[in-house]
Structure formats: structure tokens, C-alpha cells
VOGU-3710 file (C-alpha; in Angstrom, 3 decimals, decimal comma):
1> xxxxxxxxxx> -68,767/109,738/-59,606  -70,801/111,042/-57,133  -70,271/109,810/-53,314  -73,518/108,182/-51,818  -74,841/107,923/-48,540  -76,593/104,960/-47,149  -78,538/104,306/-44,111  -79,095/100,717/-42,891  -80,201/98,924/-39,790  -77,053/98,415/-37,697
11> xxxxxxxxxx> -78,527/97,110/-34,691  -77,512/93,340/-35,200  -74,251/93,984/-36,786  -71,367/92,404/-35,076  -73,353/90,193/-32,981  -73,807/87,039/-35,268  -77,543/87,368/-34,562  -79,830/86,711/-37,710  -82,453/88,836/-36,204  -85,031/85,627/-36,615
21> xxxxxxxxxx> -86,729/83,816/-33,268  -87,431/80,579/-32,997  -90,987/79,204/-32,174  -92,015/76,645/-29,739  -94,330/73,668/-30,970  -97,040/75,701/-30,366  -96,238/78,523/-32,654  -95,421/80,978/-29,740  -92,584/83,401/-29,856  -90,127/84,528/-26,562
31> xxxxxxxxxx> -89,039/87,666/-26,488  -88,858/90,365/-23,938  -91,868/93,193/-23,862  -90,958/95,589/-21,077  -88,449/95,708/-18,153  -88,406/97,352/-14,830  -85,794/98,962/-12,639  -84,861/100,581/-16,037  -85,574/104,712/-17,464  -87,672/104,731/-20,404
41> xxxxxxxxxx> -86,779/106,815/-22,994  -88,018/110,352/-22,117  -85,755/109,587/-19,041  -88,425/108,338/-16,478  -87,485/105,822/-14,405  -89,998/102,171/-13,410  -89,207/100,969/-10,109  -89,477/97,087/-9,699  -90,840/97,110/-5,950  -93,932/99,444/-6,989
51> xxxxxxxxxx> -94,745/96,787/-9,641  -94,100/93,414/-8,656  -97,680/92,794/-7,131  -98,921/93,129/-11,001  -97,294/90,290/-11,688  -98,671/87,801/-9,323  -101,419/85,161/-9,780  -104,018/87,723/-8,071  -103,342/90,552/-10,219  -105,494/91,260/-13,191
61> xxxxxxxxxx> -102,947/90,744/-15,977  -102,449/87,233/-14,795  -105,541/86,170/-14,237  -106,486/87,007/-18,067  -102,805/85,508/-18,912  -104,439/82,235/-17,055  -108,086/82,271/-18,498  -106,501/83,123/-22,339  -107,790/86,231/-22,820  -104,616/88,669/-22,980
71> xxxxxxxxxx> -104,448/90,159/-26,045  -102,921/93,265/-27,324  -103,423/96,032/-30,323  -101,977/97,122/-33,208  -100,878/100,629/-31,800  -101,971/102,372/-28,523  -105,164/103,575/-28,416  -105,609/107,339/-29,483  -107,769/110,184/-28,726  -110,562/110,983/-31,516
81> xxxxxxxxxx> -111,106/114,673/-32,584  -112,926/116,439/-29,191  -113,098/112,898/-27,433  -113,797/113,926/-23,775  -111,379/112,251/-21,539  -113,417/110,227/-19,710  -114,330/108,484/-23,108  -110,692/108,211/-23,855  -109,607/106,594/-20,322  -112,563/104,299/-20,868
91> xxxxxxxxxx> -111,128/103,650/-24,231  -107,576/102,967/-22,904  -109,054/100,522/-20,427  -110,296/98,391/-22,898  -108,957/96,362/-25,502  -110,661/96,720/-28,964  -111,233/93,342/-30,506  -111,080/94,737/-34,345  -107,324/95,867/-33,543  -105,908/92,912/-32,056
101> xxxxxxxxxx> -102,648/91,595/-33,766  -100,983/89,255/-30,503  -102,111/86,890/-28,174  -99,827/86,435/-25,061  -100,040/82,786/-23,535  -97,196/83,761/-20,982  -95,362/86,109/-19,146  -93,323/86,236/-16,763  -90,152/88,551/-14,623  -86,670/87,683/-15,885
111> xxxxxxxxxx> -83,610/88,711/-13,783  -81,382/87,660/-15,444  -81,142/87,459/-19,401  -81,486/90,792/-20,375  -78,882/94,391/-20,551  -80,251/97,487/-21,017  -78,050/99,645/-23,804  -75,431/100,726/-21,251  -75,071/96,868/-20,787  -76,665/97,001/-17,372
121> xxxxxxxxxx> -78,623/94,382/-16,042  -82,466/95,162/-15,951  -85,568/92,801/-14,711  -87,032/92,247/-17,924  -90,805/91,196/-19,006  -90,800/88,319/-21,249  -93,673/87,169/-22,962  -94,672/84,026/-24,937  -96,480/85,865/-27,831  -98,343/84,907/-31,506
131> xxxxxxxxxx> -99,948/86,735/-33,947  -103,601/86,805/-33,696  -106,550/89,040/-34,847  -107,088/91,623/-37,403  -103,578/92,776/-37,248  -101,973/89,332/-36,747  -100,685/89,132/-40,396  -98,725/92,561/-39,973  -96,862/91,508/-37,303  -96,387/87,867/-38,350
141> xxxxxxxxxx> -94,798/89,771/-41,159  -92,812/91,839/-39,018  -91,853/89,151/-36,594  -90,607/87,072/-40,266  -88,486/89,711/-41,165  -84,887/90,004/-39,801  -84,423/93,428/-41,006  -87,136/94,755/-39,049  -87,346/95,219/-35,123  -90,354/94,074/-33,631
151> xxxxxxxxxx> -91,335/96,505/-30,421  -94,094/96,245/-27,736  -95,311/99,273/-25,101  -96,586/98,625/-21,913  -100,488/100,175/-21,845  -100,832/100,997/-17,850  -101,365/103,551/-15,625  -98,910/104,750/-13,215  -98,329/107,034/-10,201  -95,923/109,755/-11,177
161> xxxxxxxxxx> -93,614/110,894/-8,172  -90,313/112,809/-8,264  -87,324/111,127/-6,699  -83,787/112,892/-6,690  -85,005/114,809/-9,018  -85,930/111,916/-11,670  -89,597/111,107/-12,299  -90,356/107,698/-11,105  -93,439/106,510/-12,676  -95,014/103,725/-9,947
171> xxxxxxxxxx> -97,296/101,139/-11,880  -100,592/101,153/-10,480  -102,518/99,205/-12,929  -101,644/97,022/-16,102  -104,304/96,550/-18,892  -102,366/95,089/-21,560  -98,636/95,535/-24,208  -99,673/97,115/-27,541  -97,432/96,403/-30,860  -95,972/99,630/-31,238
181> xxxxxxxxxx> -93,556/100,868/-33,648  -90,498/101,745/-31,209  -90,724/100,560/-27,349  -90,832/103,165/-24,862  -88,245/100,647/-23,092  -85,453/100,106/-24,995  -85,087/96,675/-24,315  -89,165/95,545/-25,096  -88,098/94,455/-28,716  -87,216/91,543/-30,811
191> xxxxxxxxxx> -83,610/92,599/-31,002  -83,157/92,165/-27,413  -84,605/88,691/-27,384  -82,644/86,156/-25,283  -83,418/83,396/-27,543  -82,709/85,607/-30,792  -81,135/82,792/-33,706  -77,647/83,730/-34,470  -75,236/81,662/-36,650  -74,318/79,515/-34,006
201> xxxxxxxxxx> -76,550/78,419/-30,967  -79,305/79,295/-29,381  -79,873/80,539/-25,271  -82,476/79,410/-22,965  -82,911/80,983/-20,185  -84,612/78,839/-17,356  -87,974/80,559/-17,471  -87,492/80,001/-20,991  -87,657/76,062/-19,846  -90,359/76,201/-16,963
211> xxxxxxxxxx> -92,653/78,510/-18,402  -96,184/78,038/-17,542  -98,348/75,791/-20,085  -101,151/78,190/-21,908  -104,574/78,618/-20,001  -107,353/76,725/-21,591  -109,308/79,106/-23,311  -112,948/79,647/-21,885  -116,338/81,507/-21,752  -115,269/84,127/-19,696
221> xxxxxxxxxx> -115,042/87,856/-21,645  -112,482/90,363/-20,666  -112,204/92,517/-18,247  -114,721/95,581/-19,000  -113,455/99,119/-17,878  -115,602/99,196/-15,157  -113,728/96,737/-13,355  -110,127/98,045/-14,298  -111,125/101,356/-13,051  -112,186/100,023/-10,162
231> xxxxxxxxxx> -109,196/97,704/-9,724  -106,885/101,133/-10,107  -109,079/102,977/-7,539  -107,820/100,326/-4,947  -104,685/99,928/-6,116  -104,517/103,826/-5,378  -105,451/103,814/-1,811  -108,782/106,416/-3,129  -112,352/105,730/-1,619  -114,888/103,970/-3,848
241> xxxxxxxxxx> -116,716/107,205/-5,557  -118,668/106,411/-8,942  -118,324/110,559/-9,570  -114,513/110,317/-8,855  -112,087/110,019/-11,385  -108,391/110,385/-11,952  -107,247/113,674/-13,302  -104,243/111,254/-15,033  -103,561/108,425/-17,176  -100,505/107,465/-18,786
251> x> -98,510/104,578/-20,297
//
């Protein structure tokens, strides 16, 4: 008899979790979709004090978390065959309406729910998320399945500066989280949820509790480019130029 090999998801095993999550009345999903003060995984590391302004009431994210219009693609955006790269960062800036798959109603910073692998606390991003769009049904599926990891990549632009010798990677501007299929940052998947169903119980963490009730949805369109770029000119101390523009994007 010939010995066989097998290759299986592992990630669960030993921890009781099913690998489901539970939904709240209103069909939304918790689970974490980035984290800060954390290295992603080409070893760059996202400071929490260069980011927490994005995550204020003010800040462009949240105001389209509070008017219902955050959505997010299936995939990051990609460059087309000879695409100039102005077209692309305009690209990037948006958010394509034929390739949406979630709708976030919430999110919020978490301090203290979430370990990165090394079991080191990190300040996560948690989002109340739902499968919407074009691409909803693929990651309903996905979300369904307890087999399969569910991952999300932050889409931003940052300020790249070496520290120590590590590259720290200052968020400058956030335009949305993209389904992706792994996270950049380990922890921005299902497996990692706080509230993941295991055979026993299930943890609430109290921004689980007090998060903020979904933003009635209005008349008011998404951001264009225009105004991101514009929003990540100030946000990088540059002077207004209409002829100026970054020589790098990244997320």
C-alpha cells in the first residue's frame, strides 16, 4: 500500500472553533479587517499614532461609514495592460460599483480582543460587514463555509519611512477594505474573529455590544477621486497643485 500525503486546513484545529460567525438581527457579520501597531507580512510595520485620526467622525472613512456608503471589492484593484499611473491611482481611489461584494455598516478600533500569531496583543479593526453587490454571493459563500478563511486588505495610501531599520508605513489616507484572498495583516480574517462560534460559547467584546446603529442610507454618492486626492494632499502637509501628484501609492 502506498503511503499518502494529505494537506488540510489546520488553522482551527485544537481550538473548538467551528470556523462559522454568528449574525446580528440585521444580517451583519463581526469580524476583524485590519489591525495596527502590528508588521504586515512582507515585514512592514503600521504604527497606531500615524493612523488614529482616520478613524474619527471627521475622517473620510467615517463619514461614508455614517452616510452608508462604504463598500468594498472583490479583489484590489489592478493595473490594465500600459495603464498610465495616473489612471491607475485614479482607479485605486475609487470604488467600482460592478465589483462590490461587502457593505460595512460599522467599524470601529479594538484594543483589546485580538493576538497577533506570536500571541501579542494588537489594536485591531473590526468591522460589522454583509455581503452586497455583484460579488456578494461569493463571499456569502465564503463567509458560510467553515473550511474556508475569509480575509480583507486595507486599500490606503501610506507614507513609507524607515525606523530602526524597519519600514514603517504611516497611513495617510483610507479609501476602503477589499475581499482579498489572504490579508496582508495576519489577523484581518474570519479565523481571528472574536465572536468566531465554537462548540461551547460565544465572546462579546464591548464594542461588540455598543457598536454604532447603521447610517440611514441617503442621496449622497461616494466620494469621487478628486476629493480623496485632495483629502491625501492635506493629509500630506503638500501645497494644493492640480499638476502635482504623488510619485507613490500603496496599500
Amino acid at each position: 500500500m502506498r503511503d499518502t500525503v494529505r494537506f488540510s486546513c489546520t488553522a482551527l484545529a485544537g481550538t473548538g472553533k467551528q470556523g462559522l460567525l454568528p449574525k446580528d438581527t440585521d444580517g451583519y457579520y463581526t469580524m476583524p479587517i485590519g489591525a495596527l501597531n502590528t508588521f504586515n507580512s512582507a515585514g512592514d510595520y503600521y504604527p497606531y499614532e500615524e493612523a488614529k485620526e482616520l478613524f474619527t467622525s471627521s475622517a473620510p472613512l467615517m463619514r461614508r461609514i455614517k452616510t452608508g456608503c462604504l463598500k468594498g471589492e472583490y479583489g484590489h484593484p489592478k493595473p490594465l495592460p500600459n495603464q498610465s499611473m495616473d489612471s491607475f491611482a485614479s482607479r485605486v481611489m475609487q470604488i467600482d460599483e460592478q465589483k462590490t461584494c461587502v457593505h460595512f455598516s460599522d467599524i470601529w478600533l479594538d484594543f483589546d480582543s485580538v493576538k497577533d500569531e506570536m500571541g501579542k496583543p494588537v489594536i485591531a479593526v473590526l468591522a460589522k460587514l454583509t455581503p452586497t453587490g455583484p460579488f456578494g454571493p461569493a463571499l456569502q459563500k465564503s463567509l458560510d463555509n467553515p473550511k474556508e478563511d475569509v480575509c480583507f486588505s486595507i486599500r490606503s495610501f501610506t507614507e513609507d519611512i524607515r525606523v530602526n531599520g524597519v519600514r514603517q508605513r504611516n497611513l495617510r489616507e483610507i479609501v476602503t477594505y477589499d475581499f482579498v484572498t489572504e490579508p496582508g495583516i495576519n489577523v484581518a480574517r474570519k479565523y481571528k474573529a472574536p465572536a468566531l462560534e465554537n462548540f461551547e460559547d460565544v465572546v462579546f467584546t464591548k464594542a461588540n455590544i455598543e457598536s454604532v446603529a447603521l447610517a440611514t442610507m441617503g442621496d449622497v454618492a461616494l466620494e469621487s477621486a478628486a476629493a480623496t486626492g485632495r483629502n491625501l494632499i492635506r493629509a500630506l502637509g503638500w501645497d494644493f497643485d492640480p499638476k502635482a501628484k504623488p510619485s507613490y501609492f500603496k496599500w
